[in-house]
RODO-2510 file (C-alpha; in nm, 4 decimals, decimal comma):
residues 247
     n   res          X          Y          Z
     1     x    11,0335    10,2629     8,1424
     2     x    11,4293    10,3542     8,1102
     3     x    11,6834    10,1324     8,2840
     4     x    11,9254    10,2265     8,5215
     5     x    12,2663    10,0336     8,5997
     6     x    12,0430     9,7539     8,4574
     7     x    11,7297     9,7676     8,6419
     8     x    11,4090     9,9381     8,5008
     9     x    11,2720    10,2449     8,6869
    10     x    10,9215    10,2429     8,8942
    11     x    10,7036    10,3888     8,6715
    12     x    10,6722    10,7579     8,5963
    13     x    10,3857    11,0267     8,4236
    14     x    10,0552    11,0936     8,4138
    15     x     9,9753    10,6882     8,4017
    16     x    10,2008    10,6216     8,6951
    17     x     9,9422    10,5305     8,9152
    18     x     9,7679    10,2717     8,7294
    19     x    10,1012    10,1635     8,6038
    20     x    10,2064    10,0865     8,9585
    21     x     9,8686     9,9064     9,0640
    22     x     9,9415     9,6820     8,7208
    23     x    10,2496     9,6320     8,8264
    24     x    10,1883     9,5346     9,1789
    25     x     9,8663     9,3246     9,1201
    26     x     9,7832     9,0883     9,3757
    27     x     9,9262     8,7532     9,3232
    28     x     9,5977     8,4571     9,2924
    29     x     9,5143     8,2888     9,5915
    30     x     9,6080     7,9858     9,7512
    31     x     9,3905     7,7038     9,8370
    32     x     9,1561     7,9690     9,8179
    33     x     9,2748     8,0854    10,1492
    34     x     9,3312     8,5055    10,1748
    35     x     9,6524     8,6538    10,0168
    36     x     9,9070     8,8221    10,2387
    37     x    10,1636     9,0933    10,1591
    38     x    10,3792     9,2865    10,3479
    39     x    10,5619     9,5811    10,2672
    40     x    10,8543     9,7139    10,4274
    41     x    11,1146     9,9122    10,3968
    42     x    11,4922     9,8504    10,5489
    43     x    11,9071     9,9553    10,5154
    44     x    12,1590     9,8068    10,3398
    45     x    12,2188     9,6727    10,6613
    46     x    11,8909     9,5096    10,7779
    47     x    11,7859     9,8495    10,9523
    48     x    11,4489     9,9347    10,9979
    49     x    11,4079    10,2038    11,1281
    50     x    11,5817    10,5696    11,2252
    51     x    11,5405    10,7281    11,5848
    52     x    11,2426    10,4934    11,6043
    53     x    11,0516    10,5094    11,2893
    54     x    11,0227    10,4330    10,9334
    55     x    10,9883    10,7210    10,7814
    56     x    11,3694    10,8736    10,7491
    57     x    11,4420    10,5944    10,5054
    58     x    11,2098    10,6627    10,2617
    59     x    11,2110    10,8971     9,9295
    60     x    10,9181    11,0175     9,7318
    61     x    10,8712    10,7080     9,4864
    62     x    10,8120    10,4737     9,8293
    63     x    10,5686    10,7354     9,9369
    64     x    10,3540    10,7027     9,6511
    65     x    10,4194    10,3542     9,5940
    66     x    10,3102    10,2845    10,0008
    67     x     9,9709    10,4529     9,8929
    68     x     9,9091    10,2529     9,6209
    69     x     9,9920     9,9583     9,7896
    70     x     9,7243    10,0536    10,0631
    71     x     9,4662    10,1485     9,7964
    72     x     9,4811     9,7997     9,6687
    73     x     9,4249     9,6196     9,9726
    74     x     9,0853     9,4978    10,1644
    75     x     9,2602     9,5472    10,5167
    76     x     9,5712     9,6957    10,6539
    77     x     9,7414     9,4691    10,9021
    78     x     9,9645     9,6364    11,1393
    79     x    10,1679     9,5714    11,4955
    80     x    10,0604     9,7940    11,7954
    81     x    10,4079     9,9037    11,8293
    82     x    10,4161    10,0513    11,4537
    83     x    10,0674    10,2147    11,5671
    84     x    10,2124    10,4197    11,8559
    85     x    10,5792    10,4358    11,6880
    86     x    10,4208    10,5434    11,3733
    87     x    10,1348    10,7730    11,5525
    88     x     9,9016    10,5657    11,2746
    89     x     9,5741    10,7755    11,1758
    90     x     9,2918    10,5885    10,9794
    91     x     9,3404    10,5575    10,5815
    92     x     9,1537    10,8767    10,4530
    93     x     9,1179    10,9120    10,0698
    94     x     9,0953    11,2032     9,8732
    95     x     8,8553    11,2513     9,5669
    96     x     9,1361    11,1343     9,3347
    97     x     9,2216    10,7716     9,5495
    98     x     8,8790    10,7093     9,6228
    99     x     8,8490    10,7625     9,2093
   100     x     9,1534    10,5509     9,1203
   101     x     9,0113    10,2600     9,4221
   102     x     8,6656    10,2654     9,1775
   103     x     8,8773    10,2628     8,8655
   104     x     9,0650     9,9684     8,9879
   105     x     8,7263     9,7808     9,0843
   106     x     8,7432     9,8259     9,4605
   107     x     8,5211    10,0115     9,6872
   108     x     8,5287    10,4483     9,6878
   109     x     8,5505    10,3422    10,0914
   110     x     8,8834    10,3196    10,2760
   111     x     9,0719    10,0147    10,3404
   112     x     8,9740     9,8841    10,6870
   113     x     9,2840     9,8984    10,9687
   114     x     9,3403     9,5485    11,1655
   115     x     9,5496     9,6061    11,4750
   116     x     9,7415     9,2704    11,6431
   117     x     9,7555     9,4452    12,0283
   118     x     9,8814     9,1822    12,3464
   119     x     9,9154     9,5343    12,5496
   120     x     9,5709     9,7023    12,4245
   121     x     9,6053    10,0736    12,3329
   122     x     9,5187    10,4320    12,4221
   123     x     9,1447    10,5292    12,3094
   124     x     9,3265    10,8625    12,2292
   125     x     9,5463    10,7590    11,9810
   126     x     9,4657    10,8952    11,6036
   127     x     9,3783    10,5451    11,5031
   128     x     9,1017    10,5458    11,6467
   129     x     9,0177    10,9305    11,7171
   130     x     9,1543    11,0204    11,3255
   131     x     8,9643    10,7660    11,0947
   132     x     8,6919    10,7254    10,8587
   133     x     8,6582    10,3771    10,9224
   134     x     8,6643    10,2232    11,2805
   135     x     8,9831     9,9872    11,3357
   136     x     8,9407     9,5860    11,4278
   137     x     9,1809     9,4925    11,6722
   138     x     9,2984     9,1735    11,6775
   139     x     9,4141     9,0400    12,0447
   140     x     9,4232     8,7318    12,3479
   141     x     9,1385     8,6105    12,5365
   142     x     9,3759     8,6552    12,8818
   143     x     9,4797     9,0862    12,7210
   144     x     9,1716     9,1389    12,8178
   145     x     9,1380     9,5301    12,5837
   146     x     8,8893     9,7263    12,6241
   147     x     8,8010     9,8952    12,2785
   148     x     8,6075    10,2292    12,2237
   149     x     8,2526    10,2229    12,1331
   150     x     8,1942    10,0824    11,7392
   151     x     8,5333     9,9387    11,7340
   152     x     8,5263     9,5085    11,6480
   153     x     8,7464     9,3159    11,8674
   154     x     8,8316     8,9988    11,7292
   155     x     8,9553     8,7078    11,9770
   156     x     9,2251     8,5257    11,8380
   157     x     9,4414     8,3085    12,1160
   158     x     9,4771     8,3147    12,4445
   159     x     9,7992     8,4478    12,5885
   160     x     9,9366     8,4950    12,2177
   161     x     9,7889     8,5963    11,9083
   162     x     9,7062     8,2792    11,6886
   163     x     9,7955     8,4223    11,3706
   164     x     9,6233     8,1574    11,1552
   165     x     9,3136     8,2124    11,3357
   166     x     9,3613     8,6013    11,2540
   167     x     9,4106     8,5686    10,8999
   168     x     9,0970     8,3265    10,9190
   169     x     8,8877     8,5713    11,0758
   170     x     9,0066     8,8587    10,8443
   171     x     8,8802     8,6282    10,5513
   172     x     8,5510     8,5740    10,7466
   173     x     8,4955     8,9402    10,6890
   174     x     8,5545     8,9387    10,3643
   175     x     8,8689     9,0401    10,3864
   176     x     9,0450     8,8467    10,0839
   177     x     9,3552     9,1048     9,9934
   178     x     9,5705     9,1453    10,3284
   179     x     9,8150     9,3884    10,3593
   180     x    10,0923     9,3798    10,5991
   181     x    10,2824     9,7058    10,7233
   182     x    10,4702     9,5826    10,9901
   183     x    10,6086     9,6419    11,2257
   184     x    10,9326     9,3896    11,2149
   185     x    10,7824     9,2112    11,5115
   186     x    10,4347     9,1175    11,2873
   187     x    10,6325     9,0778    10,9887
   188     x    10,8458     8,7951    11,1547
   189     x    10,5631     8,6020    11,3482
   190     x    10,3397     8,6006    11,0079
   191     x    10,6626     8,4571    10,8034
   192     x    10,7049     8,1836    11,1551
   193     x    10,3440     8,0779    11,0576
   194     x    10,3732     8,0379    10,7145
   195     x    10,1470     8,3240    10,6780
   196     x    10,3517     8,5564    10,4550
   197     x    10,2977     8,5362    10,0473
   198     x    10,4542     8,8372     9,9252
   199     x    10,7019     9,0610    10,0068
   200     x    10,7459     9,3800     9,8772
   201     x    11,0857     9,5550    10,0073
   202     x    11,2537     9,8992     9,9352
   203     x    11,6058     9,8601    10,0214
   204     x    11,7526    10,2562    10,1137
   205     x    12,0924    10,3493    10,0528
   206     x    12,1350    10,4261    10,4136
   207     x    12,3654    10,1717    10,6943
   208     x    12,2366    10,2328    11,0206
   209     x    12,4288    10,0715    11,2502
   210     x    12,3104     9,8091    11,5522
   211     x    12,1455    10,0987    11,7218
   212     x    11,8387    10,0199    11,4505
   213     x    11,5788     9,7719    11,4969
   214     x    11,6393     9,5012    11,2371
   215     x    11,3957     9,3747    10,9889
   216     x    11,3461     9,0843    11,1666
   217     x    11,3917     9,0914    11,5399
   218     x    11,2624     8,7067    11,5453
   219     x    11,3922     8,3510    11,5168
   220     x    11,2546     8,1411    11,2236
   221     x    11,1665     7,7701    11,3119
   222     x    11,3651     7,7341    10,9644
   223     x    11,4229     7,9472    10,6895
   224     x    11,1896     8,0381    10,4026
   225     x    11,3244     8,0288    10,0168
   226     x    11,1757     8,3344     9,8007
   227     x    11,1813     8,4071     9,4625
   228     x    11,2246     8,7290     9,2790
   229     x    10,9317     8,8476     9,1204
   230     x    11,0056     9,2222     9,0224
   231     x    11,3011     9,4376     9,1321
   232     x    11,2938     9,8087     9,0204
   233     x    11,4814    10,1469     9,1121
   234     x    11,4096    10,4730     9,1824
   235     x    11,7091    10,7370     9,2528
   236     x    11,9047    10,4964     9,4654
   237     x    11,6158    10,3584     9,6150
   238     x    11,5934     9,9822     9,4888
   239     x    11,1955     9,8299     9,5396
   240     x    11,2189     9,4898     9,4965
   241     x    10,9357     9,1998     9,5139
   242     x    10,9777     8,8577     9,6221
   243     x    10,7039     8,5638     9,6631
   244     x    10,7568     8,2560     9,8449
   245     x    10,8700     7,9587     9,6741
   246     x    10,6434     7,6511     9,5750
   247     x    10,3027     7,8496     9,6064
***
């Protein structure tokens, strides 16, 4: 891998993709409780998003690395907001992922989606119209959503979403590997809880402005000390890695 300005590049070539699933290995467990990453991507300002989504702050390398990132996990955990925002399908694999997940010692079969609703969502919406796998959603007792047919609901709180209960019940099915996309909202109550292992950010060389939602749109009971575990670059993209101090 070359450096630039100082900073080794993502890997590149015919490898890359096993490079970048060595590279971003899961970090061990904890207590023997489930491991949870997010990944997120934000300005040089704190911006998350542009004219409501993700996706204008993005290049190719945090395209491919965002797939890789999914192909490693057990579960995708994601807001209802970044659902709809997002217009989130299922996780479908191609011949080649569903290779590279067996090469990697994971299931040919799709990461399962976990949805944290307190509003309950559209039965028309791709997640659950465009998937392989049915999504769990994760919700209140007092929400009251009504899910389609072959779609787990899984009760976690009563007017909010108990987020260690969530994580609990993710383990419960076996879920061990837990990947966070967001949106800023999720992101912020998992850190709140104490939830939140690692963090994988892509900082874009973009300023946005107060107009964009920030990164996190929350307040912390106090803050959290991280430590850098990997920072690499990609144009003048920089994907860093940080994991929460004393784990």
């Amino acid at each position: 891998m070359e450096l630039r300005h100082g900073v080794r590049t993502l890997p590149h070539g015919p490898d890359r993709d096993d490079e970048l699933a060595e590279l971003y290995a899961w970090p061990p467990s904890v207590n023997g409780r489930p491991v949870v990453r997010a990944n997120m991507i934000a300005s040089l300002d704190g911006g998350s998003t542009v004219a409501g989504r993700s996706a204008g702050l993005g290049n190719p390398a945090d395209t491919e690395l965002f797939a890789v990132l999914r192909d490693l996990a057990d579960v995708i955990l994601v807001g209802s907001g970044t659902v709809r925002a997002e217009k989130y399908g299922g996780v479908r694999l191609d011949a080649q992922r569903q290779a590279r997940r067996l090469r990697w010692g994971l299931p040919a079969a799709p990461p399962a989606m976990a949805v944290v609703t307190g509003n309950g969502l559209d039965p028309d919406l791709p997640i659950f119209t465009d998937t392989v796998t049915p999504p769990i959603i994760i919700t209140t007792r007092n929400t009251g959503v009504t899910v389609p047919a072959g779609v787990k609901s899984i009760i976690c709180g009563i007017d909010r979403v108990n987020f260690v209960d969530a994580i609990g019940a993710l383990a419960g099915e076996g879920h061990r590997h837990i990947h966070c996309e967001g949106g800023p909202m999720l992101l912020g109550q998992l850190a709140a809880a104490g939830l939140l292992d690692e963090c994988c950010l892509t900082i874009a060389p973009l300023m946005l402005g107060s107009a964009a939602t920030p990164l996190m749109p929350i307040e912390l009971p106090e803050s959290l000390r991280w430590e850098l575990a990997d920072a690499r670059i990609d144009g003048d993209h920089l994907f860093t890695r940080y994991r929460q101090a004393n784990r």
